[in-house]
C-alpha positions as CSV (number, residue, x, y, z in Angstrom):
1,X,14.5,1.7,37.0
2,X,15.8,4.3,39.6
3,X,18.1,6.1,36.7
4,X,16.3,8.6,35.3
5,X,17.6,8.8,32.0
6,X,17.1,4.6,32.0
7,X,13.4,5.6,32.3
8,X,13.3,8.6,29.5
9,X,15.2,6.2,27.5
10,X,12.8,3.6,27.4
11,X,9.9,5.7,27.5
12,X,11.1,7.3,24.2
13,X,11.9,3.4,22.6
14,X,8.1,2.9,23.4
15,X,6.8,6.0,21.9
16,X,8.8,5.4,18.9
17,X,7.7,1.7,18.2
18,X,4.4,2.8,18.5
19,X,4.8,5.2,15.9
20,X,6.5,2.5,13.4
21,X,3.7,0.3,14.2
22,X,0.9,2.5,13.8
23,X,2.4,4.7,11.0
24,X,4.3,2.3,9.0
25,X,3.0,-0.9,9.5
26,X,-1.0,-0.1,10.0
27,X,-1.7,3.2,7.7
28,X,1.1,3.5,5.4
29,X,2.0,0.1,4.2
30,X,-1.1,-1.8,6.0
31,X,1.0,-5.1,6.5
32,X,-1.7,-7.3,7.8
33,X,-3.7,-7.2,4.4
34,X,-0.3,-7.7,1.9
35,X,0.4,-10.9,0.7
36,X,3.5,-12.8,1.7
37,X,3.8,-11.0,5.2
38,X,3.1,-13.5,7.5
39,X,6.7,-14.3,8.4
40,X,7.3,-10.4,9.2
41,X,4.0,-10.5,11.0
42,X,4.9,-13.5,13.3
43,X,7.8,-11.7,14.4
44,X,6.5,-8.5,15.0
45,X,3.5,-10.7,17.3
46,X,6.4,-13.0,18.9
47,X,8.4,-9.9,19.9
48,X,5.5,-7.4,21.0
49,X,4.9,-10.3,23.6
50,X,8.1,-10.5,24.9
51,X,8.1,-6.6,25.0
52,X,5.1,-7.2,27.2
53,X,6.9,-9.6,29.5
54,X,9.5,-6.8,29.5
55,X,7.7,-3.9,30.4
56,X,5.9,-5.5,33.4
57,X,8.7,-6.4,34.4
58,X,10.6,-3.3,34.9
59,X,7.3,-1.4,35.9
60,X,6.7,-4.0,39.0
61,X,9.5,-6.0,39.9
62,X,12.8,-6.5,40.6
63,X,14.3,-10.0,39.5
64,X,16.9,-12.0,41.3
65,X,18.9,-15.3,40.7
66,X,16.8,-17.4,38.0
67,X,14.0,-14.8,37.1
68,X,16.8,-12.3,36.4
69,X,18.3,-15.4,34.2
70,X,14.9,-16.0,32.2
71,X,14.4,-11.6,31.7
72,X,18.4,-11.7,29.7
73,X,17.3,-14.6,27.8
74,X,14.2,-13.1,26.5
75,X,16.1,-10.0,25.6
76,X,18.6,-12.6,23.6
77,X,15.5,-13.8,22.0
78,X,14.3,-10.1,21.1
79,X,17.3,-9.6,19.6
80,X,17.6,-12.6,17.5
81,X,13.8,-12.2,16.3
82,X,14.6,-8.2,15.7
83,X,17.9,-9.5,13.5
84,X,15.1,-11.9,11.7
85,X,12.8,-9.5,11.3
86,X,15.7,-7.0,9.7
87,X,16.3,-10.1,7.5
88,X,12.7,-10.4,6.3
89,X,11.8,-7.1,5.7
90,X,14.7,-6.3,3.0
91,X,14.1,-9.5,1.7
92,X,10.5,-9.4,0.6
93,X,9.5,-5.2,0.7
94,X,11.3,-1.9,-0.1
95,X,11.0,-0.3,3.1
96,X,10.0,3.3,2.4
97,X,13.1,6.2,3.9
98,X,10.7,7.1,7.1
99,X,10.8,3.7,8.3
100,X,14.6,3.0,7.4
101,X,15.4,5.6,9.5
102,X,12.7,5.1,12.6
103,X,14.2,1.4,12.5
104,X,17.9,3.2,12.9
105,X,17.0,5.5,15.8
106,X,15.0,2.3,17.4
107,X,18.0,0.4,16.9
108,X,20.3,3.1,18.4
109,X,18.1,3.6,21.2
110,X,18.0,-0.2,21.8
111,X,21.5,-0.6,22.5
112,X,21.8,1.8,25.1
113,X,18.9,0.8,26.8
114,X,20.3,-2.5,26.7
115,X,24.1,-1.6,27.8
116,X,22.6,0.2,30.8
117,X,20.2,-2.8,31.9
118,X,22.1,-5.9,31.1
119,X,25.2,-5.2,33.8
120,X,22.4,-5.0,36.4
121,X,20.9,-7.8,35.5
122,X,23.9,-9.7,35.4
123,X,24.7,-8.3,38.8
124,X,21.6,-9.7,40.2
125,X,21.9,-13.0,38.9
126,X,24.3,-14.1,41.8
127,X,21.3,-12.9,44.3
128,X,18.9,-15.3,45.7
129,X,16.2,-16.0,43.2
130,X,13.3,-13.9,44.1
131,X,10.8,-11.6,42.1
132,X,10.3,-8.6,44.8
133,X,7.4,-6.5,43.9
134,X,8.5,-2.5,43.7
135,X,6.5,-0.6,41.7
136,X,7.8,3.2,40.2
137,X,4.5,5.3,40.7
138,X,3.7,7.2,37.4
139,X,6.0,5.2,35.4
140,X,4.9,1.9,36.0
141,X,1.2,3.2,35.0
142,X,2.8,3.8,31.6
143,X,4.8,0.8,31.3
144,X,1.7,-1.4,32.0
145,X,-0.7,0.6,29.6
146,X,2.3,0.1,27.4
147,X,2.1,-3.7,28.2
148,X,-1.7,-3.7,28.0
149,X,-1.0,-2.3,24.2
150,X,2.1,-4.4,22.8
151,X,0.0,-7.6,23.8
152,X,-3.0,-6.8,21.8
153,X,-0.7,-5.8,18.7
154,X,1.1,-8.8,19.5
155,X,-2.1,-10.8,19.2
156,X,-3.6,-9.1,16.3
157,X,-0.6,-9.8,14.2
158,X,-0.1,-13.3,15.0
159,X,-4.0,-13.8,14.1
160,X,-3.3,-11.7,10.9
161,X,-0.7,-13.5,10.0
162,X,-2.3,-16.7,10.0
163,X,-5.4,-14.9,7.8
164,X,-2.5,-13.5,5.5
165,X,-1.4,-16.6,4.1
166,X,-5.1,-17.2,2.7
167,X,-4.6,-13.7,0.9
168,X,-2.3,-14.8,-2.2
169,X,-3.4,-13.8,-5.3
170,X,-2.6,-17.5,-6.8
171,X,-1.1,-18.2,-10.1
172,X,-0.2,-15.4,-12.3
173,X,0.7,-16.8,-15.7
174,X,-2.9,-18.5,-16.2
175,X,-4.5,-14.8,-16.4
176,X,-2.5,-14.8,-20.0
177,X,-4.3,-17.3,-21.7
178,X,-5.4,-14.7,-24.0
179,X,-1.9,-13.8,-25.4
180,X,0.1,-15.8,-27.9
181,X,2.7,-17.2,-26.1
182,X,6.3,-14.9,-26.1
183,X,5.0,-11.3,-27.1
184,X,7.4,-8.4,-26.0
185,X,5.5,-6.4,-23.7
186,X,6.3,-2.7,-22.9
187,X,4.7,-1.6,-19.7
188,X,4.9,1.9,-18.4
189,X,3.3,2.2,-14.4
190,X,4.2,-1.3,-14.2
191,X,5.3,-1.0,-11.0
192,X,2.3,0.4,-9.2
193,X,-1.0,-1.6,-7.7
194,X,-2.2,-2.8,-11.3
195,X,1.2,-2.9,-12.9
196,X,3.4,-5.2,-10.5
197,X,0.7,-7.9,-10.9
198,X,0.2,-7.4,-14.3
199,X,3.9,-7.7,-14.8
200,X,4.2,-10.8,-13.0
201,X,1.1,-12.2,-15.7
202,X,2.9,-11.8,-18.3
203,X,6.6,-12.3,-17.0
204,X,5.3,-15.7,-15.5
205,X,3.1,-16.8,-18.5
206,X,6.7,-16.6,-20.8
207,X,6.5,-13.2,-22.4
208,X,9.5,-10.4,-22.8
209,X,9.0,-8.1,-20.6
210,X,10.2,-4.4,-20.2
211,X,9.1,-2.0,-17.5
212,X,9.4,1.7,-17.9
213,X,9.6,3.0,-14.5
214,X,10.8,6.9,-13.0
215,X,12.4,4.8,-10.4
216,X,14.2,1.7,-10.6
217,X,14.1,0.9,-7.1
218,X,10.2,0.8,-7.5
219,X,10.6,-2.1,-9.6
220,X,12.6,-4.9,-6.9
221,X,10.2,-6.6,-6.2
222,X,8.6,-7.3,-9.9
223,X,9.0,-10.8,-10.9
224,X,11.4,-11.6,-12.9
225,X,13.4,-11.9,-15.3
226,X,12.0,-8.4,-16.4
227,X,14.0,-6.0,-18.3
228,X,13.7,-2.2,-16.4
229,X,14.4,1.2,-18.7
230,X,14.3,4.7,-17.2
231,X,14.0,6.1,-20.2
232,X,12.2,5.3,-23.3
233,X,14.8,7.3,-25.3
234,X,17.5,4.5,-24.5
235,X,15.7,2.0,-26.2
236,X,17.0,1.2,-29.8
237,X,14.9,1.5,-33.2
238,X,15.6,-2.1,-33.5
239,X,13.6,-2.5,-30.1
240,X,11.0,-5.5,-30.5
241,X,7.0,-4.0,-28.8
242,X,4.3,-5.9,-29.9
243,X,2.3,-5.3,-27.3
244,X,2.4,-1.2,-25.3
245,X,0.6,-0.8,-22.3
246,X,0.1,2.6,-21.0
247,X,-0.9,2.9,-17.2
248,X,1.7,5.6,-15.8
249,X,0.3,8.2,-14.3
250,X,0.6,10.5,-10.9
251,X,-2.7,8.5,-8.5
252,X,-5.5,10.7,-8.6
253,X,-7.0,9.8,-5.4
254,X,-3.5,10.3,-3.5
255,X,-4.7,13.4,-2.0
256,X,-6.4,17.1,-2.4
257,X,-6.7,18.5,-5.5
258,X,-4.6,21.6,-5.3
259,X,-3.2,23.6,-8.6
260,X,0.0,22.1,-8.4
261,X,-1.7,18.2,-7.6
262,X,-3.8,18.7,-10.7
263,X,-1.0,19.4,-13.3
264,X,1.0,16.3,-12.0
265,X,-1.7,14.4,-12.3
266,X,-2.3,15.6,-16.5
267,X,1.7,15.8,-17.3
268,X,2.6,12.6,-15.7
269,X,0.0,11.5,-18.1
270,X,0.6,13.4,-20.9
271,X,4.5,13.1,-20.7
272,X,4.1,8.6,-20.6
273,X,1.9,9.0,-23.6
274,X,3.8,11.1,-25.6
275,X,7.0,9.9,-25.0
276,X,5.7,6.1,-26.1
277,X,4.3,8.1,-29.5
278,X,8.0,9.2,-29.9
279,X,9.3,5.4,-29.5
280,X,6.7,4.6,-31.6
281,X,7.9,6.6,-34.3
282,X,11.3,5.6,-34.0
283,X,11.3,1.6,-34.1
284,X,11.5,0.0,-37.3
285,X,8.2,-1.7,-36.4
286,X,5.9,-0.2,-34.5
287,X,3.9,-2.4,-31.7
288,X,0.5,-3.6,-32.9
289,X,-1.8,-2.4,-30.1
290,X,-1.6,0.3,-27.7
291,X,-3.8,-0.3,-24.5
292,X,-3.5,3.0,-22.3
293,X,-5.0,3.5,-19.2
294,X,-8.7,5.6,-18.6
295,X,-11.4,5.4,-16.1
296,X,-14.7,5.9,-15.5
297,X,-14.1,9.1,-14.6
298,X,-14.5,9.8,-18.1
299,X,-18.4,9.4,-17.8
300,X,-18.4,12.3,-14.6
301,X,-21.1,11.4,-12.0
302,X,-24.4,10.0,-12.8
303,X,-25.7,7.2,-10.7
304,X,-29.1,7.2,-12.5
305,X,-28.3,6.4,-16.1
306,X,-26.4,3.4,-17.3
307,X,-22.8,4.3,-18.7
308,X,-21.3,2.2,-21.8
309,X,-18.8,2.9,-24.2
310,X,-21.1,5.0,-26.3
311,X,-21.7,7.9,-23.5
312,X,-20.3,11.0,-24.2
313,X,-17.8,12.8,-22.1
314,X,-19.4,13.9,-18.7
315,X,-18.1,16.8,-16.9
316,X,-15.3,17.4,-13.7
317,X,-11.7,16.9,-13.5
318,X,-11.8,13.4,-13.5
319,X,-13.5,13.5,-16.7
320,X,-10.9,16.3,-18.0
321,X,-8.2,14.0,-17.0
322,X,-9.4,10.9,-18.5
323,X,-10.0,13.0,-21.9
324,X,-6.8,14.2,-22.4
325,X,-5.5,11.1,-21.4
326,X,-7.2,9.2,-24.4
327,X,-6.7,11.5,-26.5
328,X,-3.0,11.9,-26.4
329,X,-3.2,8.0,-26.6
330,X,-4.8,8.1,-30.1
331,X,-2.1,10.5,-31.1
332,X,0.8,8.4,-29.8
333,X,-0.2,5.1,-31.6
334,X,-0.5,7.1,-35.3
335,X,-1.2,4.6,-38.2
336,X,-1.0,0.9,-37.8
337,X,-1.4,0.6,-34.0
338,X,-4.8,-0.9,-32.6
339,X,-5.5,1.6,-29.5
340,X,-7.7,0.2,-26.6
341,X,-8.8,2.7,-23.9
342,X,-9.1,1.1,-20.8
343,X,-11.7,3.0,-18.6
344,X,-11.1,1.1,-15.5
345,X,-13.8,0.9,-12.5
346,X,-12.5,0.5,-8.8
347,X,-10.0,-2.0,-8.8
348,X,-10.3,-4.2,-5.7
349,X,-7.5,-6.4,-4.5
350,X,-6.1,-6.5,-0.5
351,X,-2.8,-5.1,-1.2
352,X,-4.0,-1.7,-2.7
353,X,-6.2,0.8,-4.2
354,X,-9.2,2.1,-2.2
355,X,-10.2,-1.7,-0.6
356,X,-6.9,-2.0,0.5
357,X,-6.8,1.6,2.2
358,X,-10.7,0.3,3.7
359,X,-9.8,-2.7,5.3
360,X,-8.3,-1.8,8.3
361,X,-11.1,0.6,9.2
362,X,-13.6,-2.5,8.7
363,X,-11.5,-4.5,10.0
364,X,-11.8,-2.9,13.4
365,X,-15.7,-2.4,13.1
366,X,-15.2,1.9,12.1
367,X,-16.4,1.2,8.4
368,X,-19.9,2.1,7.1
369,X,-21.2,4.2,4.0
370,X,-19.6,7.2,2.8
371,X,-21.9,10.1,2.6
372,X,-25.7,9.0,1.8
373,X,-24.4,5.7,0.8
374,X,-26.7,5.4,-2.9
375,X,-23.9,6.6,-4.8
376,X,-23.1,3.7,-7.4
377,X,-19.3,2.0,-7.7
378,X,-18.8,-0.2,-10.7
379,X,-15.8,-2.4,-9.5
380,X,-13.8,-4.9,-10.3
381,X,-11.2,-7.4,-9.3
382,X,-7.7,-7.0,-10.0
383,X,-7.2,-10.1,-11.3
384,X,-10.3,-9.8,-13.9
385,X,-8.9,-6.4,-14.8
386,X,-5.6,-8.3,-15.9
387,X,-7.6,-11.1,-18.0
388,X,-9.4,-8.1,-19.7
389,X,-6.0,-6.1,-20.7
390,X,-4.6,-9.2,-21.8
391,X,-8.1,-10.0,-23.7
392,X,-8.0,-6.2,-25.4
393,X,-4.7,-7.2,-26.3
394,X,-4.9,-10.4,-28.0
395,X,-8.5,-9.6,-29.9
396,X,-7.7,-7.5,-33.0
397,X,-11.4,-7.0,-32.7
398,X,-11.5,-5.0,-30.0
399,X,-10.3,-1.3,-29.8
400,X,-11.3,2.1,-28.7
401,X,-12.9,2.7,-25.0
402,X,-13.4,-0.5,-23.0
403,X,-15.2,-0.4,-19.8
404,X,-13.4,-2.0,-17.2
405,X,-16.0,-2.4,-14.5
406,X,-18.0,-6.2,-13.7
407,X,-20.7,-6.2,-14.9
408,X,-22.6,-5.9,-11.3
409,X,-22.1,-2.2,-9.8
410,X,-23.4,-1.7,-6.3
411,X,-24.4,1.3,-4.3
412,X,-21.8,2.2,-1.7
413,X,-23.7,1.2,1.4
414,X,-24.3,-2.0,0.0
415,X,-20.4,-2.3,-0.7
416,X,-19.6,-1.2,2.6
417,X,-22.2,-3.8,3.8
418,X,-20.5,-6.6,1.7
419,X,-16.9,-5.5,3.3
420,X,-18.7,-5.6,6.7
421,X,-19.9,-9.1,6.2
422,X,-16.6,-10.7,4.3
423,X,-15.1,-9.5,7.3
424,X,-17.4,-10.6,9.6
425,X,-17.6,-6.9,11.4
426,X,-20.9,-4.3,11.5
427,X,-20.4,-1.7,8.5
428,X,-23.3,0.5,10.4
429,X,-20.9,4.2,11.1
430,X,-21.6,6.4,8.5
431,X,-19.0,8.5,7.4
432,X,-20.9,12.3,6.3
433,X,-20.0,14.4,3.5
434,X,-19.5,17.2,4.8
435,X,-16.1,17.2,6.5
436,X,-14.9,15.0,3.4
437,X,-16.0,17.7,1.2
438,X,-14.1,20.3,3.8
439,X,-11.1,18.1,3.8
440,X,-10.5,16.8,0.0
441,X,-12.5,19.4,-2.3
442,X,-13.8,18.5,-5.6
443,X,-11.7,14.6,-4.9
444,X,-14.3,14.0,-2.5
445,X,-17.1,15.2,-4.7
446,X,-16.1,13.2,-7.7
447,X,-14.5,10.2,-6.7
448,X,-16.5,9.7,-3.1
449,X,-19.6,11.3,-3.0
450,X,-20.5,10.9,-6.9
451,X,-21.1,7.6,-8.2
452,X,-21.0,6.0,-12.0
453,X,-23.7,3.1,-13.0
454,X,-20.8,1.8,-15.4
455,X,-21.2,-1.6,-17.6
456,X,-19.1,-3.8,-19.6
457,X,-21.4,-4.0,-22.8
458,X,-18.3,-3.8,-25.2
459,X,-16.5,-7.0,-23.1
460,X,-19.1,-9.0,-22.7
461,X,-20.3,-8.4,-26.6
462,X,-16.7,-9.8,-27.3
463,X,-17.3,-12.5,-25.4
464,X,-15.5,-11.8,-22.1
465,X,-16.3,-14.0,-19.1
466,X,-15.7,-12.3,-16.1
467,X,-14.9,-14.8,-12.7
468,X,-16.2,-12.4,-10.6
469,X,-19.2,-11.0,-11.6
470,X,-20.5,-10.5,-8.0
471,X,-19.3,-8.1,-5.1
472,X,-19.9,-11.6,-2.3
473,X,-17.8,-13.1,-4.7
474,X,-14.8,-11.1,-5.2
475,X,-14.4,-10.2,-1.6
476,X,-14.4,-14.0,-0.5
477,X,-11.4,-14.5,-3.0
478,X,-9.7,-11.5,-2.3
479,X,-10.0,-12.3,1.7
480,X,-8.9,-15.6,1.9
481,X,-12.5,-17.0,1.8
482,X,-13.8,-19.8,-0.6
483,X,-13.2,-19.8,-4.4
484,X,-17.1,-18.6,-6.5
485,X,-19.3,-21.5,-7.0
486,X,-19.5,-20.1,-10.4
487,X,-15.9,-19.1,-12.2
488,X,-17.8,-17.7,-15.1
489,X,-21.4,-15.8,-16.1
490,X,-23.6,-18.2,-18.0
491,X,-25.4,-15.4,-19.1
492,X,-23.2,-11.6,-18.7
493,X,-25.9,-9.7,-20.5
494,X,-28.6,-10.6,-18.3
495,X,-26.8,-10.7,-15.5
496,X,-25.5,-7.2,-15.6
497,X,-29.3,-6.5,-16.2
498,X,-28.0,-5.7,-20.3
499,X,-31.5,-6.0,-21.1
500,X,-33.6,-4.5,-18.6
């Protein structure tokens, strides 16, 4: 610890593991609320407390004979579990460029460290055994705080991983009931939140799958088998679609609206749509229903009145969106093609979408409502949205706009209060409009601030059972908690106050 560059070495190795767990594995990909991570997240709480071990023990001592010993074993066992964990990681995730090469330099760094420290170690081995307290001023401040911070990581993800185990979605293929058994399915966006779980419905339940995706590597973890195209073009006229489902598209909550955000978010729309109307055209038989992707957002913000299928177009970008959207839909399926447009509420699941972006806020007792808090959301859970697409599929009964909400919307401080209590943490700090307004523009305004009293009239007319018709519900299932007492709505009408 009396080599300077030893200390700036290690120093730096600390900053940049912070920055991988923080960055990578808390905001970005928000490991402790993605199912099938609790492997990765035993590792990464096994190792952070060895780390700890580690750091106090350069910061304060100097180790002889046996403790030297026991300090190059656990640096064996770091190793092995870092190896594991390199093992892991390509095995179940795609781990995004910024975290492939933060991993590199850590590695890099790691090796020196370690080619610098183990000869002295080994030195001292021979020595008495002793532990001789000699603490390095300003540095072993940092080294403890550093300590102090690995340990409560290390805590926190062993307890997460534990909770993470409860967070599977369950059995796919039973969502499909709906669907005569071995359709071929063409998917566009199926590799995305709603997508990948929707592929792994049908794919699981026995159907043919194909997956139009920009980018193939996108699609490795999909279940398979699953066939993946890059291009519709390369698809013959002989191609077999009996089934299209349109949900590609540029996120429109993935940041600030700016000029150039708002035309990627209408072509990456447009351009899906129309290049399925030119397949279309093409095969010798064209697919018999076409459900593409809306949203609410079609209905602009009202919280007052209550929004069904009959509402006219409200006003705003998200409204613009969703118009051109459906409209180029009806173009693309021509004659012969049942259309369904999905107009989907807030999908909730822990792996994604805006609950998925909240939970680690509530999670650490920051959450609360967003602005005044009486703006309405009409939800739903992932895994009723997929029974519904699959539903809108299989009844030749159903077409034109579908709400895709349950039929219980809530206002946002009573959503945040429901989070807040699934989670067992206070939802009480408010979270003003103002600087969101400042910060996001008009995506703040619309998808925040505004709110939409949106209700399933048209599924529940066709006789659509939803399993979670209730916020309590929904969040129990999502968050590992008990299954609904109630898997259905005896009554949907009354219960999403239909006749009231």
């Amino acid at each position: 610890m009396n080599d300077p560059v030893f200390v700036a070495l290690l120093l730096l190795q600390i900053a940049m593991g912070g920055f991988d767990t923080l960055y990578h594995h808390e905001l970005t990909l928000r490991l402790p609320w993605k199912p099938g991570q609790a492997t990765e997240l035993r590792l990464h709480g096994a190792r952070n407390l060895i780390y700890a071990l580690v750091f106090l023990a350069l910061g304060w001592t100097e180790l002889h004979g046996v403790p030297a010993l026991v300090l190059l074993a656990a640096l064996a066992v770091e190793t092995g579990i870092t190896l594991w964990d390199f093992v892991e990681e390509d095995r179940i995730r795609a781990l995004p460029a910024s975290e492939r090469v933060t991993h590199t330099l850590l590695t890099l760094n790691y090796g020196v460290l370690l080619a610098m420290l183990v000869p002295v170690l080994i030195g001292r081995t021979s020595l008495p055994d002793a532990i001789v307290l000699h603490g390095h001023g300003a540095v072993s401040i940092l080294l403890t705080i550093a300590a102090a911070g690995v340990v409560i990581s290390g805590v926190r993800d062993l307890l997460a991983a534990t909770r993470n185990e409860r967070l599977g979605d369950g059995p796919a293929a039973e969502l499909a009931q709906a669907l005569p058994r071995r359709q071929a399915v063409l998917v566009t966006g199926g590799t995305g939140f709603l997508g990948s779980r929707l592929v792994a419905t049908l794919v699981e339940a026995g159907h043919n799958v194909t997956v139009l995706t920009r980018n193939p590597g996108h699609a490795l973890g999909l279940a398979t088998p699953v066939r993946i195209v890059t291009d519709l073009a390369a698809l013959p006229n002989d191609f077999r679609c009996d089934v299209a489902i349109n949900l590609a598209g540029e996120p429109i909550a993935g940041g600030r609206w700016t000029a150039a955000r708002r035309r990627r978010i209408v072509e990456s729309r447009l351009d899906a749509t129309r290049a399925l109307g030119m397949l279309f055209e093409r095969l010798d038989r064209r697919p018999a229903v076409l459900v593409s992707g809306s949203a609410i957002g079609f209905y602009g913000i009202d919280d007052g009145t209550i929004l069904d299928e009959t509402v006219a177009r409200g006003r705003g970008f998200a409204a613009d969106v969703c118009a051109a959207w459906e409209a180029a839909a009806m173009r693309a399926a021509g004659a012969g093609t049942r259309v369904v447009l999905l107009r989907t509420g807030l999908v909730l699941a822990s792996s994604g979408g805006m609950l998925g972006g909240l939970l680690p806020i509530f999670e650490f007792g920051l959450g609360g409502p967003i602005g005044t808090g009486r703006q309405v959301m009409s939800w739903i859970h992932r895994d009723d949205l997929v029974r519904l697409i699959v539903a809108a599929a299989a009844d030749p009964e159903i077409s034109g706009p579908l709400n895709a909400t349950a039929p219980n919307p809530v206002s946002n401080g009573d959503f945040a209060r429901a989070v807040g209590r699934a989670l067992g943490r206070p939802a009480i700090l408010p979270l003003p409009a103002l600087p969101l307004r400042l910060l996001l523009g008009d995506l703040a305004g619309e998808l925040m601030l505004g709110g939409q009293k949106v209700l399933p009239v048209k599924a529940v007319f066709h006789g659509f059972r939803f399993r979670y018709p209730r916020l309590d519900d929904a969040l129990a299932t999502i968050l590992g908690g008990p299954a609904p007492r109630k898997a259905t709505v005896l009554h949907p009408f009354r219960e999403a106050r239909l006749l009231h």
